[in-house]
C-alpha positions in Angstrom: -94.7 39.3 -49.0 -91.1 40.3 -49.2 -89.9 37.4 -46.6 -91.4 35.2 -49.4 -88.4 37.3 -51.6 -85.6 36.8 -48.9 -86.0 40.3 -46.6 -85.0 38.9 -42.9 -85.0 41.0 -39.9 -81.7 42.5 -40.6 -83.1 44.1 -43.4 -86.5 44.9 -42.6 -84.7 46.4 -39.4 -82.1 48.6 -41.6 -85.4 49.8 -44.1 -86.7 51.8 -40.4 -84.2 53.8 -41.4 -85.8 55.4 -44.0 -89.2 55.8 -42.9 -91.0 58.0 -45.9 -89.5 55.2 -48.7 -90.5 51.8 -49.1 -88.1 48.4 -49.3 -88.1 46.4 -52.2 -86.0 43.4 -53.5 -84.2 43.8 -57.4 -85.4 41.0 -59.1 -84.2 41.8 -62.9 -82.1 44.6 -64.3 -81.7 45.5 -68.1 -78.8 48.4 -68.5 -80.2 51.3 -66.2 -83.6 50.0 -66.0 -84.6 47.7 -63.1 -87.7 45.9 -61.7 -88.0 45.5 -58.1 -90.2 43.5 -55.8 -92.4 45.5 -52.8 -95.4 44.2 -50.8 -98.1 45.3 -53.6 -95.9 43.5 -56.5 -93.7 44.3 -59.2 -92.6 47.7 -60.0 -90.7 48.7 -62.7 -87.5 51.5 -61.4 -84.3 53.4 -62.0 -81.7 55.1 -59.9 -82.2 59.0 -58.5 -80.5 61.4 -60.1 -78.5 62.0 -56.1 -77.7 58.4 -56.4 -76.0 58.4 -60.4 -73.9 61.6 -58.4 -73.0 60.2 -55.3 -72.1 56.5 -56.8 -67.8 56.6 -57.2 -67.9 52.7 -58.1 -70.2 50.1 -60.2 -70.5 47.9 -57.5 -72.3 50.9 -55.3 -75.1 50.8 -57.8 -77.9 48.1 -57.1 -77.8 44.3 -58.3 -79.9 41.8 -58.8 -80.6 40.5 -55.0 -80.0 43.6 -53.5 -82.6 45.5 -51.0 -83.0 48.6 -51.9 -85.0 51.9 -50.6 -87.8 53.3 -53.7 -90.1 55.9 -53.3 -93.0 54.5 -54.0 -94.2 50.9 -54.4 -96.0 50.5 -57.4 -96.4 52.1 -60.9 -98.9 54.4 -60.9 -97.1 57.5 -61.5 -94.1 56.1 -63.3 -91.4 54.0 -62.3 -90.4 54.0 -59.0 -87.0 55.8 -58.1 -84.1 54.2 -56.1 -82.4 56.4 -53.3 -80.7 53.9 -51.4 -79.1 50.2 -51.6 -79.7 48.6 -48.1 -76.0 47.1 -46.6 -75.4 43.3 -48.8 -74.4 40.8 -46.5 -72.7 39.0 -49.1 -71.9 39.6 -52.9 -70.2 38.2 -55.7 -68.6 40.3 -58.0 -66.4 40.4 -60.7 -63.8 43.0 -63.1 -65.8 45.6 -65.0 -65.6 45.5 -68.7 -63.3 48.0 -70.2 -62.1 49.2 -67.1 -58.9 49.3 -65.2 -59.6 48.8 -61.0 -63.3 49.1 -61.0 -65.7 46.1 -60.1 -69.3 45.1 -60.6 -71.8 43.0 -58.5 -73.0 40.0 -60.3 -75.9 39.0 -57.7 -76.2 40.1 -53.6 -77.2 38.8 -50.5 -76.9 35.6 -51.6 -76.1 32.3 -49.3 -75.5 29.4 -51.5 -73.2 30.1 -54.6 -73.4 26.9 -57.4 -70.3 27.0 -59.1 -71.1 24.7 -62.3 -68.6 23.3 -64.4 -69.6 20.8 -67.6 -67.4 17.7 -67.4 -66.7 18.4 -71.3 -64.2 20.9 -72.5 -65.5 23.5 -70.1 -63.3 21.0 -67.3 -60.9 23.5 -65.9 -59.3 23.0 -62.4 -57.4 26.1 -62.4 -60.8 28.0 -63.7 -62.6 26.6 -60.5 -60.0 27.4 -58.2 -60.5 30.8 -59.2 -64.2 30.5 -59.1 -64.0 28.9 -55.5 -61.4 31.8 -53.9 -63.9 34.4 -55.4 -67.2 32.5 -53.8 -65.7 31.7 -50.4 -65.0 35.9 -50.1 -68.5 36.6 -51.3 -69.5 35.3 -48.3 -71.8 33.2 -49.6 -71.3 29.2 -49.5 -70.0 27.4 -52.6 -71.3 24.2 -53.8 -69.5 22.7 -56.9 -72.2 21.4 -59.7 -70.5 19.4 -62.1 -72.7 19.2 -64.8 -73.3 16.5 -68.5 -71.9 14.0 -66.2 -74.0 11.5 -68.5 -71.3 12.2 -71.1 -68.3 11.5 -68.9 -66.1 8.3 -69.1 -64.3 8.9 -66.0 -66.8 10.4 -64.0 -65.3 9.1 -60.4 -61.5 10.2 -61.8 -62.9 14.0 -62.3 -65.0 14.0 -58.8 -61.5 13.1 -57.2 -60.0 15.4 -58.7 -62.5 18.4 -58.1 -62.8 17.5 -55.0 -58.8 17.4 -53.9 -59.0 21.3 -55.3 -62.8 22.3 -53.6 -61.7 21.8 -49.9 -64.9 21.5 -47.7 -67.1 22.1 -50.5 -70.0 19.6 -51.1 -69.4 18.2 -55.3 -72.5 17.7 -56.7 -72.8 15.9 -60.4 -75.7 16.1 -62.4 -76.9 15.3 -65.7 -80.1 16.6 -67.7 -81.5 13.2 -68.5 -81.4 12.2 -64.8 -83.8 13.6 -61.8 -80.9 12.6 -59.1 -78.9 16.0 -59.9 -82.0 17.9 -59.8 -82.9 16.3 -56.4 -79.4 17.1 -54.7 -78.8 20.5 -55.9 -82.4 20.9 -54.1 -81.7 19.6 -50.8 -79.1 22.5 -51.2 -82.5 25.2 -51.2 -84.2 26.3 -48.1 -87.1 28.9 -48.5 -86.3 32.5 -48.1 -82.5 31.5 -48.4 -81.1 33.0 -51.8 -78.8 30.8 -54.2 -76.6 31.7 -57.5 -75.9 30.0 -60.4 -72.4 30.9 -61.6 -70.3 29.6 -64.4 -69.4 29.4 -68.2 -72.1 30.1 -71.0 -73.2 26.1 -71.9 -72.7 24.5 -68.7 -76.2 24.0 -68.5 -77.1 26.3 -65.6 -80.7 27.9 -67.1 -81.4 23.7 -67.6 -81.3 22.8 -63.9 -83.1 26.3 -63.3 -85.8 25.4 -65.3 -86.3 21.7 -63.5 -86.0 23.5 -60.1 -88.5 26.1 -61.3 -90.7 22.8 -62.9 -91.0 24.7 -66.2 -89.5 26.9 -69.4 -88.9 29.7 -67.3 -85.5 29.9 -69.1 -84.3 29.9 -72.6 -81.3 27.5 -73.4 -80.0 26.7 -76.6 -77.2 23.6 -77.2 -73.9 24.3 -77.5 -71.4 25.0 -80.3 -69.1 22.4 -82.0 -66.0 23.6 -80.6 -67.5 22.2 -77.0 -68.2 26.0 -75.8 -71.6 27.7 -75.1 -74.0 30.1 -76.2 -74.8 33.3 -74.6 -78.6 32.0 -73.7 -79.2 34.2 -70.9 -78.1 37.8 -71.5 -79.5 39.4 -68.4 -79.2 38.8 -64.3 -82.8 37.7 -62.9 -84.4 36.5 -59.3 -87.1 33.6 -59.8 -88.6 32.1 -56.3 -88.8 28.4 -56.8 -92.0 25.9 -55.9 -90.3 24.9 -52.4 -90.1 28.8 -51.4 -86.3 28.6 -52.5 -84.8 31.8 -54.2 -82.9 31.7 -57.4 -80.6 34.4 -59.4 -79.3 33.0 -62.6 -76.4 35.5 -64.3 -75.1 35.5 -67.8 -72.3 33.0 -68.1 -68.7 33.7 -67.4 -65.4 31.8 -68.8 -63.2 34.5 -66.5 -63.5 36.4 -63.3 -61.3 38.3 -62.3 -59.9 38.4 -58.6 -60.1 41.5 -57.2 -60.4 40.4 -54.1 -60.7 36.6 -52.6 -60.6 34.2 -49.8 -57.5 32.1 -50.3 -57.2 30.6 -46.5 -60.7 28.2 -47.6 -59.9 27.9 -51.3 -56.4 27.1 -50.5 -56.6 25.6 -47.1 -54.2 22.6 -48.1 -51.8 25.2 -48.8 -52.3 27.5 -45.8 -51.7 24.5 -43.5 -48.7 23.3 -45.1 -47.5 27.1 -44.9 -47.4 27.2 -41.4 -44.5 24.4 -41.3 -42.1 26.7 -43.6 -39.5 27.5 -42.0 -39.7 31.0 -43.0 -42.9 33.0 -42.0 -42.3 35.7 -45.3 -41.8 32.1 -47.6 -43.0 32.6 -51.4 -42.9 28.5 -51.7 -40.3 29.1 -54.4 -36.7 28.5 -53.8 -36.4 29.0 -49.7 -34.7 26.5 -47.9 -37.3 24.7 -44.7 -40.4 25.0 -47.8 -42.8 22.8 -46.6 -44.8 23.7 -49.7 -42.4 22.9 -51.9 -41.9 19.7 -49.9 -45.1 18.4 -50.6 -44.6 18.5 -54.1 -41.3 17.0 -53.7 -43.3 13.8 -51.9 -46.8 14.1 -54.1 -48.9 15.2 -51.9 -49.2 18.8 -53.6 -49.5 19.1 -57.4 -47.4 21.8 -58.7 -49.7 22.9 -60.9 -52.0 23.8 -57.3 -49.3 25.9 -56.4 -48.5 27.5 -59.5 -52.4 28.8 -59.4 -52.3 29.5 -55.8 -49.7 31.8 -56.6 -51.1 33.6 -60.1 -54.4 34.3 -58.4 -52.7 35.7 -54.8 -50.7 37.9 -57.7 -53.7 39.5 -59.4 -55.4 39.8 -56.2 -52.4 42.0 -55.4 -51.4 39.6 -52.0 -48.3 38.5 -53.8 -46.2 37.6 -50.9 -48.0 38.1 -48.2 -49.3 35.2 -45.5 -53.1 34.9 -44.9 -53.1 37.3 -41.5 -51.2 39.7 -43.7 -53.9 39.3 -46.1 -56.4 39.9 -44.1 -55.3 43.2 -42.6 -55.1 44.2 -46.3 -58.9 43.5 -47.0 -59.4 45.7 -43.5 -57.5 48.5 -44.7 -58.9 48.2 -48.1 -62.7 48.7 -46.4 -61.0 51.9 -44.2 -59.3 53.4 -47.0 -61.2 56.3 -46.8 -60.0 57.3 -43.5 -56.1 56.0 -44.6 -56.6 52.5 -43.2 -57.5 51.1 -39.9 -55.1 52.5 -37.6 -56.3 56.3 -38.6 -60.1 54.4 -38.5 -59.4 53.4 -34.8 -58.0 57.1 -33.7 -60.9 59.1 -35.5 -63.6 56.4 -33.7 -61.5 57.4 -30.3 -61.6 61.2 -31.2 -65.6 60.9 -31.9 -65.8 59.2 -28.5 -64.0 61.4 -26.6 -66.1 64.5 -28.5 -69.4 62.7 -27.2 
């Protein structure tokens, strides 16, 4: 039942490892309480009290979409208790509210990220660059919904201009009166392969849900007169769609912010271009030998690309670094605990040599 909910070998490999619990997928979670699928259904759960101890960061505590270990799959003696979060091969996360460096995982294991954007005054390039530097890291793959294309004028202006900012991303638009956005986001939804909805409250994201689900599964509500949307749905959830296709649909989101992101796919143009400076340390800002600069010079760069390229490197804390320099960053960053990856590679050698 659980490959019907996503759990391919790797997983059901990793669960082995804890032979006396049982796997199960989160499919919904409501402040500390969660509901997770096992093989004899839906069981309602929360986190041991080991777990709430050993936890140092939000994003170690389980998301909708994550595998996780319980012990005990089903509800006859209460709810079922979480003791371990099986290793995510991809999540998307985002800053924590009312904190300073912490982070929290908005869905897991996920392989197709939708990053929908209404073509009314929810249009933001610089929002979706954000959006698509965030997505490419989750390791995921991002597909670019525009939505209410029915109410755009200029509807082949806006898809050229998405699509010169979402670099090898397919740009899907879609409209709620019309069963030809419905049908391509679709063809984007294989069975047992897990996809995300992420973007602003009002975009129309728990909409296309409900036509892919073929029903009211969601609430949605229209959108205020300033052009922004409602709050509709106010919790993360996992629905399995009629072609075997699995769904996680998360509150919406005007900002993320970038903790940590992929800027060599969501800024390929710029990366390219960046290996013609004349300087290998260039900040593409007054160097001489720029070729960054010099393709704004000639129009083939818009400045205001650059200007975001170089906000969101900033608050990702990569401000002047290249992309292998960023890069050894994120591997230092996931050794930390040993003081980086050069002290990771001499306490694996010491191990070794123990053995």
């Amino acid at each position: 039942m659980l490959k019907k909910y996503g759990a391919s070998e790797r997983f059901i490999q990793e669960a082995t490892l804890y032979p006396n619990l049982a796997i199960g997928r989160i499919c919904s979670q409501y402040k500390d309480l969660y509901k997770a699928i096992t093989h004899q259904g839906e069981v309602a759960a929360e986190i041991s009290g080991k777990f709430r101890y050993a936890a140092t960061r939000l994003s170690d505590y389980p998301a909708v979409g994550d595998f996780v270990m319980l012990d005990r799959s089903d509800n006859k003696n209460g709810n079922a208790i979480i003791h371990h979060v099986l290793t995510r091969k991809s999540s998307f996360e985002r800053k924590a509210v009312g904190t300073v460096n912490d982070t929290q995982v908005v869905a897991a294991n996920i392989d197709t990220v939708f990053l929908c954007m209404a073509l009314n005054n929810d249009y933001n390039l610089r929002r979706l660059e954000r959006y698509l530097s965030i997505a490419w890291d989750s390791g995921g793959t991002p597909v670019v919904v525009l939505t209410k294309s029915d109410i755009c004028h200029n509807l082949q202006e806006k898809l050229s201009e998405v699509s010169s900012v979402a670099i090898g991303v397919d740009v899907l638009a879609t409209s709620a009166i019309s069963e030809d956005g419905y049908n391509s986001i679709l063809s984007h939804i294989q069975p047992g392969k897990t996809v995300a909805f992420i973007g602003s409250s009002g975009v129309g994201k728990s909409t296309l849900i409900n036509r892919l689900v073929g029903g009211e599964i969601l609430q949605t509500s229209d959108i205020r007169k300033d052009g922004k949307g409602r709050h509709t749905t106010t919790r993360r959830q996992l629905l399995v769609l009629q072609n075997g296709g699995i769904v996680i649909d998360t509150p919406g989101m005007r900002e993320l912010g970038v903790e940590s992101a992929d800027f060599s796919r969501a800024f390929a143009d710029i990366d390219k271009l960046a290996e013609q400076c004349k300087f290998r340390d260039c900040t593409h800002q007054s160097e001489p030998g720029c070729a960054v600069q010099r393709a704004i010079q000639d129009g083939t760069l818009a400045e205001k690309r650059l200007e975001s390229y170089l906000k969101l490197k900033k608050e990702a804390k990569y401000d002047g670094l290249n992309s292998k320099q960023i890069e050894t960053e994120k591997i230092n960053a996931m050794f930390s605990g040993l003081g980086g990856m050069k002290n990771a590679r001499k306490f694996i050698k010491t191990k070794s040599k123990r053995r």
